[in-house]
C-alpha positions in Angstrom: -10.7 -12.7 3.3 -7.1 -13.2 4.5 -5.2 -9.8 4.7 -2.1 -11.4 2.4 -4.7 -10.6 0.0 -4.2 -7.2 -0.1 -0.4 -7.5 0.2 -0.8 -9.8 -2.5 -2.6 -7.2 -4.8 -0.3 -4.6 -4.0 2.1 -6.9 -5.4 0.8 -7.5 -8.4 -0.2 -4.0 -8.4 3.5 -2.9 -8.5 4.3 -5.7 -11.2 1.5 -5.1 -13.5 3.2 -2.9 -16.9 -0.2 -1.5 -18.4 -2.3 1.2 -17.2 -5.5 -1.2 -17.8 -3.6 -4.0 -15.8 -3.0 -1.7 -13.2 -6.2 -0.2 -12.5 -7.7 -4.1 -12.7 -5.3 -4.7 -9.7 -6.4 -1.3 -8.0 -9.8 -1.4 -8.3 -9.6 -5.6 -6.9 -7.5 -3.8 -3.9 -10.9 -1.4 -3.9 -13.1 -3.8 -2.9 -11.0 -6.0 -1.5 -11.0 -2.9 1.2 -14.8 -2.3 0.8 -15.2 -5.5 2.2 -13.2 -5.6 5.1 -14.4 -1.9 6.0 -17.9 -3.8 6.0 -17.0 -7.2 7.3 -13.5 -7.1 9.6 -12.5 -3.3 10.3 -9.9 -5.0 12.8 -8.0 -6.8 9.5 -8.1 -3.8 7.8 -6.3 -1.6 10.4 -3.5 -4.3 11.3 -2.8 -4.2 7.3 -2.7 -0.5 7.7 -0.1 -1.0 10.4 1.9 -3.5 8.6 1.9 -1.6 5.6 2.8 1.2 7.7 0.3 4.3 6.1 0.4 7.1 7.9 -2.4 7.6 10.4 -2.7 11.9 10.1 -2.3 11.5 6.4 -5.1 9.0 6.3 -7.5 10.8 8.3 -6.6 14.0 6.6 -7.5 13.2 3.3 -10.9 11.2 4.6 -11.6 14.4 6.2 -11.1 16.2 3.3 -13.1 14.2 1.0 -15.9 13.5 2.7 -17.9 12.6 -0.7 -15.2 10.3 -1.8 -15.6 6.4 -1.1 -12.8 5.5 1.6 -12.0 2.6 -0.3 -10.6 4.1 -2.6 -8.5 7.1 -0.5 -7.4 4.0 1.6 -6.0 2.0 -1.5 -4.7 5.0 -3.0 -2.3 5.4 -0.1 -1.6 1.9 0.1 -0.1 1.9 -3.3 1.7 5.1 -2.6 2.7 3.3 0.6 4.2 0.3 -1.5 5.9 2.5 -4.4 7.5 4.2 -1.5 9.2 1.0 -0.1 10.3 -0.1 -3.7 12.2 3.0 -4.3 13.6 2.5 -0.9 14.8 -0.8 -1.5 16.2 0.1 -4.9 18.2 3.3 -3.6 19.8 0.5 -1.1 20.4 -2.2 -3.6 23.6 -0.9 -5.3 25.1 0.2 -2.1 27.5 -3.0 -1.5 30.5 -0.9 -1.2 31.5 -0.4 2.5 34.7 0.6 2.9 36.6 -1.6 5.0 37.0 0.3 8.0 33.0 1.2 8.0 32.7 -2.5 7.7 31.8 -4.3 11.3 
């Protein structure tokens, strides 16, 4: 599995407009996790990085929920992760007036 697929999902994730399209996407990001938990741990933690979940928060809420598949805490914050950066971006977007002496 290449890890653009997750980024991909999470994509799609974000674009999807339905709550039954959504969870589709989430539960492909699901076991698209599953399996690299299983098959390629090391893929899994560099999309971690890139993505840039936080570590503590991660291994908080695994801790926490011991009965609950990881999978699933680990997409979770993944999306949380990705609707953080969109509202990020969008705060930014409208912000094109520097005044000139702010300007470099």
């Amino acid at each position: 599995m290449d890890d653009k697929a997750i980024d991909n999902l999470l994509v799609q994730y974000a674009q999807e407009r339905t709550p039954v399209l959504r969870q589709e996407r989430r539960t492909q990001l699901i076991n698209a996790i599953n399996y690299l938990l299983v098959n390629d741990f090391h893929k899994l933690v560099v999309v971690l990085y890139r993505v840039d979940v936080s570590e503590p928060k991660l291994k908080k809420l695994l801790q926490a929920n011991p009965q609950t598949d990881a999978a699933v805490i680990i997409a979770d914050l993944l999306i949380e992760r990705q609707a953080e950066k969109i509202k990020t971006r969008d705060s930014f977007k409208g912000k094109r007036d520097i005044p000139d002496d702010e300007k470099w």
